[in-house]
KOLKOL-677466 format. One line per 2 residues: their letters; for each residue z, y, x of N, C-alpha, C. Coordinates in steps of 0.2 Angstrom, whole numbers, always signed. Each point is the difference from the previous one (the first is absolute). Example, Ala and Ser with C-alpha at 12.3 -4.5 7.8 and 13.67 -1.06 7.14 Angstrom:
<nodes>
as) +39 -28 +66 +0 +6 -4 +0 +6 +4  -4 +5 -2 +1 +6 +4 +3 +5 -4 $
</nodes>
This chain:
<nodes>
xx) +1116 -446 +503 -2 +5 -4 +1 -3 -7  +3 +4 -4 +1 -2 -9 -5 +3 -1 $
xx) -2 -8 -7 -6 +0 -2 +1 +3 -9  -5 +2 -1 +2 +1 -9 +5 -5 -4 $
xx) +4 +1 -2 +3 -5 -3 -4 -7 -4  +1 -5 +1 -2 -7 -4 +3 -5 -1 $
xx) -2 -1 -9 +5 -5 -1 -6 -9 -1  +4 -5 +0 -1 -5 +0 +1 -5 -5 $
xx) -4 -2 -6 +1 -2 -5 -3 -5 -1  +3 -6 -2 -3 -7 -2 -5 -2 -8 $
xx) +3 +5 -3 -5 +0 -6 -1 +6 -5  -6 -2 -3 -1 +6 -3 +4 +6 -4 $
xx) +4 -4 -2 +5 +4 -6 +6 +5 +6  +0 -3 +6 +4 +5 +3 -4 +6 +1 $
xx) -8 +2 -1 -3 +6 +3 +3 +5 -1  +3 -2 -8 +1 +9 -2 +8 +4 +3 $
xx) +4 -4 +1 +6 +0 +6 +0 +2 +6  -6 -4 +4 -2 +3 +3 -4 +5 +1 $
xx) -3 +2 -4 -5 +7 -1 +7 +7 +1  +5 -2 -3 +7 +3 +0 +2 +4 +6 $
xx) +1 -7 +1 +5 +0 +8 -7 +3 +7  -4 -1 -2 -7 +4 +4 +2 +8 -1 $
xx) -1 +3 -6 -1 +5 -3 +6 +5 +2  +6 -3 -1 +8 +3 +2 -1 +2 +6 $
xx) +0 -6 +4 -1 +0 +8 -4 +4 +3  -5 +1 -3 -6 +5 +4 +2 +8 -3 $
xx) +3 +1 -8 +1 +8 +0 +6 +0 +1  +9 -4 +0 +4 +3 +3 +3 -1 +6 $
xx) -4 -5 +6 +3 -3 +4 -1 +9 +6  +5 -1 +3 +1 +8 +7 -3 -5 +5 $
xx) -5 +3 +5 -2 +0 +4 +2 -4 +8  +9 +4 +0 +0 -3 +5 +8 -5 -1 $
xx) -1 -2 -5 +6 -6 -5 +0 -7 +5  +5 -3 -3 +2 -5 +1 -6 -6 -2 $
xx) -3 -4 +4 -5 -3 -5 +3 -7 -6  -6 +3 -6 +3 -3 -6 +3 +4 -3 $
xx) +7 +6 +2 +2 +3 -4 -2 +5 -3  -1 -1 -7 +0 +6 -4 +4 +2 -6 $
xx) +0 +9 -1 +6 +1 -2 -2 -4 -10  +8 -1 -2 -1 -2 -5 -1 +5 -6 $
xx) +2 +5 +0 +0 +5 -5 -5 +7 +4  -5 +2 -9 -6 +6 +7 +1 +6 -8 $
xx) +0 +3 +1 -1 +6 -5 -5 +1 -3  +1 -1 -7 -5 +1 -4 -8 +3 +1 $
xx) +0 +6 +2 -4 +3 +1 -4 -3 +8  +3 -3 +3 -5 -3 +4 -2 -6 -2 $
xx) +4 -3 -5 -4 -7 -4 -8 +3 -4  +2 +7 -2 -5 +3 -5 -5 -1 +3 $
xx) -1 +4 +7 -6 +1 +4 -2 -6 +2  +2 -7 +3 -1 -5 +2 -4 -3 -6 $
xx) +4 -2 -6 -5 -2 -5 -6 +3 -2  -2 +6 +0 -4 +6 -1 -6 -2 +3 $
xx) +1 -1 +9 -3 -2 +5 -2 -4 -3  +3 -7 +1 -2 -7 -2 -3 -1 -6 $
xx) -1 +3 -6 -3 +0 -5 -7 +2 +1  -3 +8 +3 -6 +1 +3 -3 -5 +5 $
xx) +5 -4 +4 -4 -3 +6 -2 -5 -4  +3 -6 -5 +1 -4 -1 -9 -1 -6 $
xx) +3 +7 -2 -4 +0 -8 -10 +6 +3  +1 -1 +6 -5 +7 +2 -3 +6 -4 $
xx) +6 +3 -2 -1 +5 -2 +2 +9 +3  -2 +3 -2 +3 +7 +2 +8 +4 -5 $
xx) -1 -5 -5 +6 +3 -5 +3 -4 -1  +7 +4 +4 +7 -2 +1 +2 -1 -8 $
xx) +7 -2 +1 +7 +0 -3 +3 +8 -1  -1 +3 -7 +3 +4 -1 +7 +1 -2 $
xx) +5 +5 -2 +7 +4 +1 +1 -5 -6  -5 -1 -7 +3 -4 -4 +1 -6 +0 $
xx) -3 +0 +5 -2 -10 +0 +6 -2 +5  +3 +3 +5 +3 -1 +6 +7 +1 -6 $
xx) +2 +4 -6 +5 +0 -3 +1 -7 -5  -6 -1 -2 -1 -6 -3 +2 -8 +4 $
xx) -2 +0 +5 +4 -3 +6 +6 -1 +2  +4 +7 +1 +6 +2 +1 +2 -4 -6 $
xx) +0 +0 -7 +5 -1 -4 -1 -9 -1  -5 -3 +3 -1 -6 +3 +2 -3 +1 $
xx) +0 +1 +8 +6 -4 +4 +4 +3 +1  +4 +5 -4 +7 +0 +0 +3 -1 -5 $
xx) -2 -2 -5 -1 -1 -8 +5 +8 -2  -2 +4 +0 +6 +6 -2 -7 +1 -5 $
xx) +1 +3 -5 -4 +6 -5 +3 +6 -1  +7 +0 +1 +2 +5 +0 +1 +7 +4 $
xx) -3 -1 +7 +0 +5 +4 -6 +5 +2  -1 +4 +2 -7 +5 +0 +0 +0 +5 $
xx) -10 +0 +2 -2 -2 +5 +1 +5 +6  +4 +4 +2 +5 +5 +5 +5 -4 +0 $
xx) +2 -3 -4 +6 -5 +4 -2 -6 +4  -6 -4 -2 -2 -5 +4 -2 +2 +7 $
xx) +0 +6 +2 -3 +3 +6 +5 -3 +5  +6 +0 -2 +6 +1 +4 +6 -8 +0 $
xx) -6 -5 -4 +1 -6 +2 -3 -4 +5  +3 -7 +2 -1 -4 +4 -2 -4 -2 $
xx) -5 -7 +1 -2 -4 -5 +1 -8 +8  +4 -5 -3 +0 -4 +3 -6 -3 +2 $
xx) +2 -7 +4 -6 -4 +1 +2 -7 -6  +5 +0 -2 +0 -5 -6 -2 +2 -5 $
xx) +0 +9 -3 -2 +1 -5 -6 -1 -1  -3 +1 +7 -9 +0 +0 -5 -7 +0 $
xx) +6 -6 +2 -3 -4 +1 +5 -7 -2  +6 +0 +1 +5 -6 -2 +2 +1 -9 $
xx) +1 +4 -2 +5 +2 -7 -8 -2 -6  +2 -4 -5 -4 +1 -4 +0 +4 -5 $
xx) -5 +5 +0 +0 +5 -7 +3 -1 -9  +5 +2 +0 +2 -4 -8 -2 +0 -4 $
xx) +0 -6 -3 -1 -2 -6 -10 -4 +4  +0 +2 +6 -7 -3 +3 +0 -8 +1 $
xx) -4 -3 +4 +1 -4 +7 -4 +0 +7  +2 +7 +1 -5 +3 +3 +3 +6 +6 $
xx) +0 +0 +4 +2 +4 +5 -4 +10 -2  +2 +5 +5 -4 +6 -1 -8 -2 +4 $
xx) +3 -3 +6 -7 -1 +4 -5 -4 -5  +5 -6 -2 -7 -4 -2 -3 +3 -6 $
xx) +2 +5 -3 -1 +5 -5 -8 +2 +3  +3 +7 +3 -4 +3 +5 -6 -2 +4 $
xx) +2 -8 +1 -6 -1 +5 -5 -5 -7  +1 -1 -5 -5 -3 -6 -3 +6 +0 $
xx) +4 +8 -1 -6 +4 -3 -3 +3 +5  +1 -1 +7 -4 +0 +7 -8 -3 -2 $
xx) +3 -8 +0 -5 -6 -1 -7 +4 -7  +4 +1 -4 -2 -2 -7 -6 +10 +1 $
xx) +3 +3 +1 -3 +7 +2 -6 +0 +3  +1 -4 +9 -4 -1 +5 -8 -4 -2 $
xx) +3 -6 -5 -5 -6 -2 -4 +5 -7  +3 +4 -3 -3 +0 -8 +2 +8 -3 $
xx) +3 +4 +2 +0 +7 -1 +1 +3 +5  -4 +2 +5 -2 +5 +6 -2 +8 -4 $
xx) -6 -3 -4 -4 +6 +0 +3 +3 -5  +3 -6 -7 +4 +5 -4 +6 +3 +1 $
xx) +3 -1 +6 +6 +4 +2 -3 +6 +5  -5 +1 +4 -2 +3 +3 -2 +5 -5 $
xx) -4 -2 -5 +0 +6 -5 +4 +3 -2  +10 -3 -1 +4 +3 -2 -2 -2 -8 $
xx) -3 -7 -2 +2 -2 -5 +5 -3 -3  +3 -3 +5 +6 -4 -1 +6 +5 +2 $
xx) +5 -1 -4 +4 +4 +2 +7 -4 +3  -2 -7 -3 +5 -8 +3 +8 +1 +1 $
xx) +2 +3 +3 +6 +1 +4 +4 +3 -7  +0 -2 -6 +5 +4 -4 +4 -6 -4 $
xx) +5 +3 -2 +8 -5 -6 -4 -1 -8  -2 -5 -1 +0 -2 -8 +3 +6 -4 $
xx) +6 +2 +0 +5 +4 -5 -3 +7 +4  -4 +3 +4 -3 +5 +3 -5 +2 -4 $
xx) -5 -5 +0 -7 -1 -3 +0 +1 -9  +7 -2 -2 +1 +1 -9 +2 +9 +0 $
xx) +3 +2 +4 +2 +5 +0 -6 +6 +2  -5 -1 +2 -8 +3 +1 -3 -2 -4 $
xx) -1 -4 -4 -5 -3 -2 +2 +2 -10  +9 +1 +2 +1 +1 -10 -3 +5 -2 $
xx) -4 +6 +3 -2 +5 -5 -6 +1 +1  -4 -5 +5 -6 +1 +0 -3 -3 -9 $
xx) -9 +2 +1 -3 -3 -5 -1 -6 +3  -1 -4 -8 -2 -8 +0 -6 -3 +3 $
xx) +1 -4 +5 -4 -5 +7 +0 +5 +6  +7 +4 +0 -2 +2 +8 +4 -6 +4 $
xx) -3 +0 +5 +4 -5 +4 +2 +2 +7  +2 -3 +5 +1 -1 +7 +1 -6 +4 $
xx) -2 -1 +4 -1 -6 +6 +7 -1 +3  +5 -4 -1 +7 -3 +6 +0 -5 +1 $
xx) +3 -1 +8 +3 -6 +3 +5 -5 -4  -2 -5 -4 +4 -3 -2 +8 -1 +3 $
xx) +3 -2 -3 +10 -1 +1 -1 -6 +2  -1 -2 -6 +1 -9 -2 -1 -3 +4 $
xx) -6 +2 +4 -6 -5 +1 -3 +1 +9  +1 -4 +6 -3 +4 +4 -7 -2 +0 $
xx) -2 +7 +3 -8 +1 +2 -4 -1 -9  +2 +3 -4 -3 +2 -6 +0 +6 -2 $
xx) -5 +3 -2 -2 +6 -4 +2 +1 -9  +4 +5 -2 -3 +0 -7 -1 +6 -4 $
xx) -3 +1 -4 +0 +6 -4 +4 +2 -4  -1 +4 -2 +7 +6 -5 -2 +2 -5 $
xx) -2 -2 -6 -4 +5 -5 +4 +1 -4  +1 +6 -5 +2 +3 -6 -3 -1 -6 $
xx) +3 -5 -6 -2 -2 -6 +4 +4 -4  -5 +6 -5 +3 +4 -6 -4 -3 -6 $
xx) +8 -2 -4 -2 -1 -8 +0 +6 -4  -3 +0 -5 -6 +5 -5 +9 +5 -3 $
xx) +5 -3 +1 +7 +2 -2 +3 +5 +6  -5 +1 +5 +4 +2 +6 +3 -4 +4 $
xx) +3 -3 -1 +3 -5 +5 -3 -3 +6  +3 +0 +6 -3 -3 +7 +3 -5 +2 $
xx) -4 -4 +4 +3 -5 +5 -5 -3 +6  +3 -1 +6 -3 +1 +5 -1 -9 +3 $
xx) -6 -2 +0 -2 -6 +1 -1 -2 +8  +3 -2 +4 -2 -2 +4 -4 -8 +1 $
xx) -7 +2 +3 -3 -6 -2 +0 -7 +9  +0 -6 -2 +4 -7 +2 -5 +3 +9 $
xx) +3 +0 +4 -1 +1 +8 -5 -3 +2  -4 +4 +2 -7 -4 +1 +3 -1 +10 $
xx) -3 -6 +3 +1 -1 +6 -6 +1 +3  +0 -2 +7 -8 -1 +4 -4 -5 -1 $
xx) +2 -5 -4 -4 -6 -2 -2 +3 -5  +2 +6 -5 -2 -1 -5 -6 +8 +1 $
xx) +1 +2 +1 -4 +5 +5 -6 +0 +4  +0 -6 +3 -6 -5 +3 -4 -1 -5 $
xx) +0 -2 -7 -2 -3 -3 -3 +5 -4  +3 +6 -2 -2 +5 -3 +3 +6 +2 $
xx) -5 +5 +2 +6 +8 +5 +4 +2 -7  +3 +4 +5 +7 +5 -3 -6 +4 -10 $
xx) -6 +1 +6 -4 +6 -3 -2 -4 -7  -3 -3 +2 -4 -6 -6 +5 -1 -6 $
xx) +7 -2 +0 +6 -2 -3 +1 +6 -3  +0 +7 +2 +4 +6 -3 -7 +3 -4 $
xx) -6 -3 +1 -5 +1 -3 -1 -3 -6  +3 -6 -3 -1 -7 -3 +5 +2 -5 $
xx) +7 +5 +3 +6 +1 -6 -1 +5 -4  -4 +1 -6 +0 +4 -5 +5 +4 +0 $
xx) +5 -3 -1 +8 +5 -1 +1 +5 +7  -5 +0 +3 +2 +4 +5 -4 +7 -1 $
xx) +2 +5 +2 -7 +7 -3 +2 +3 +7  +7 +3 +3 +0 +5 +4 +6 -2 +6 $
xx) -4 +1 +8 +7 -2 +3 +4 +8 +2  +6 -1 +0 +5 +4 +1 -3 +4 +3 $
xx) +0 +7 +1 +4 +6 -7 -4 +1 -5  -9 -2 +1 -4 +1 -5 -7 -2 +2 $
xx) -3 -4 +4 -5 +1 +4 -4 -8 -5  -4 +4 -4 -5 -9 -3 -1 -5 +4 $
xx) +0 -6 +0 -1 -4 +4 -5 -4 +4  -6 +2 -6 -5 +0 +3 -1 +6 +5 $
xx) +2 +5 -1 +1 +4 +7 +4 +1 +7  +5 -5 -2 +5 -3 +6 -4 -3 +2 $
xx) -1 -8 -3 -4 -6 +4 -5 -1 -2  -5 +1 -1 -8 +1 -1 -2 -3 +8 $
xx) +1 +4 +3 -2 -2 +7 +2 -7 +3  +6 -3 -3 +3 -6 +1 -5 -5 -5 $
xx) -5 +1 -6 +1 -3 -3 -8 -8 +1  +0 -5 +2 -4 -4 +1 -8 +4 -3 $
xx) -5 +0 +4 -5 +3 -3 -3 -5 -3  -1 -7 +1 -3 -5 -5 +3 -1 -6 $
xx) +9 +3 -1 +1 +1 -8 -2 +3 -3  -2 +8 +6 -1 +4 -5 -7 -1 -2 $
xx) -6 +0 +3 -6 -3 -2 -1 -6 -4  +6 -1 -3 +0 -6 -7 +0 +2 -6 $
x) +1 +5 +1 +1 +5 -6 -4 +2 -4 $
</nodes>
């Protein structure tokens, strides 16, 4: 009788490799296959669904990976920006892309990407995501482009690039001349998180007024925000 697939690892720093080769194996191995074999190449759109899945189970929530965030992805591990997300429907994505190739200009795989903002979601923004506070899954150069005509201290929540399993904010700084510029502020991690929530932190930045498209802040995270801060006041 085959068993769930299992992998066997001597030390810590293999887990997330193997969390990979676990993950592959259970969403693209055929049923009545060769044991071990599985194919090397699966089509995008059934990577979409698997991750989707894995993010809800992982993170226990009801709210998936939506049509942006799954394009935002696409132009990830395949590093293209230049194609629409109808094109990516009709691509294949390797098993190196997913898990051997490092991301450019990174030192970091797409998995080991993915699986920091599993951890870092799971441990420390459940309920802000679940609210559809976070919008995480967006490009630097994405976020300037939404964010250039808003008014001054809107902001939005993304998955760090740089950095895995970090969070950071986006805000819009207008000088009295009209002029904008879009501040991303230094990636808060689960250590840093642990020590003070997401809520308490977006509470503390004055420069912050509205998160994206218009909603006051206090009326976003209010409910996130430590109630013995607030009764300090």
């Amino acid at each position: 009788v085959l068993s769930l697939p299992i992998v066997v690892i001597v030390h810590g720093n293999q887990d997330n490799n193997a969390k990979a080769t676990v993950l592959w194996d259970n969403a693209f191995s055929e049923i009545d296959r060769v044991p071990f074999v599985v194919a090397e190449r699966v089509p995008w759109e059934k990577m979409c669904d698997t991750l989707n899945l894995k993010f809800m189970a992982e993170v226990q929530t009801t709210k998936g990976l939506l049509k942006e965030h799954y394009y935002f992805l696409a132009q990830k591990i395949f590093n293209d920006h230049s194609t629409t997300p109808e094109d990516f429907q009709n691509r294949s994505v390797s098993w190196a892309q997913f898990n051997k190739e490092i991301l450019p200009g990174r030192g970091f795989t797409f998995w080991q990407w993915f699986d920091g903002v599993l951890d870092l979601t799971k441990r420390c923004l459940k309920s802000y995501w679940s609210d559809r506070l976070i919008v995480g899954f967006i490009s630097k150069q994405y976020v300037c482009k939404l964010l250039s005509t808003e008014p001054d201290g809107t902001f939005l929540l993304r998955f760090s690039d740089s950095e895995i399993g970090g969070v950071t904010i986006a805000h819009i700084i207008r000088g009295k001349d009209g002029s904008s510029q879009v501040e991303n502020i230094q990636p808060f991690s689960a250590k840093d998180l642990s020590i003070r929530s997401l809520g308490d932190r977006i509470r503390d930045l004055g420069q912050l007024r509205n998160l994206y498209p218009n909603i006051p802040k206090d009326q976003a995270f209010g409910s996130h925000y430590n109630s013995e801060w607030l009764g300090a006041e």
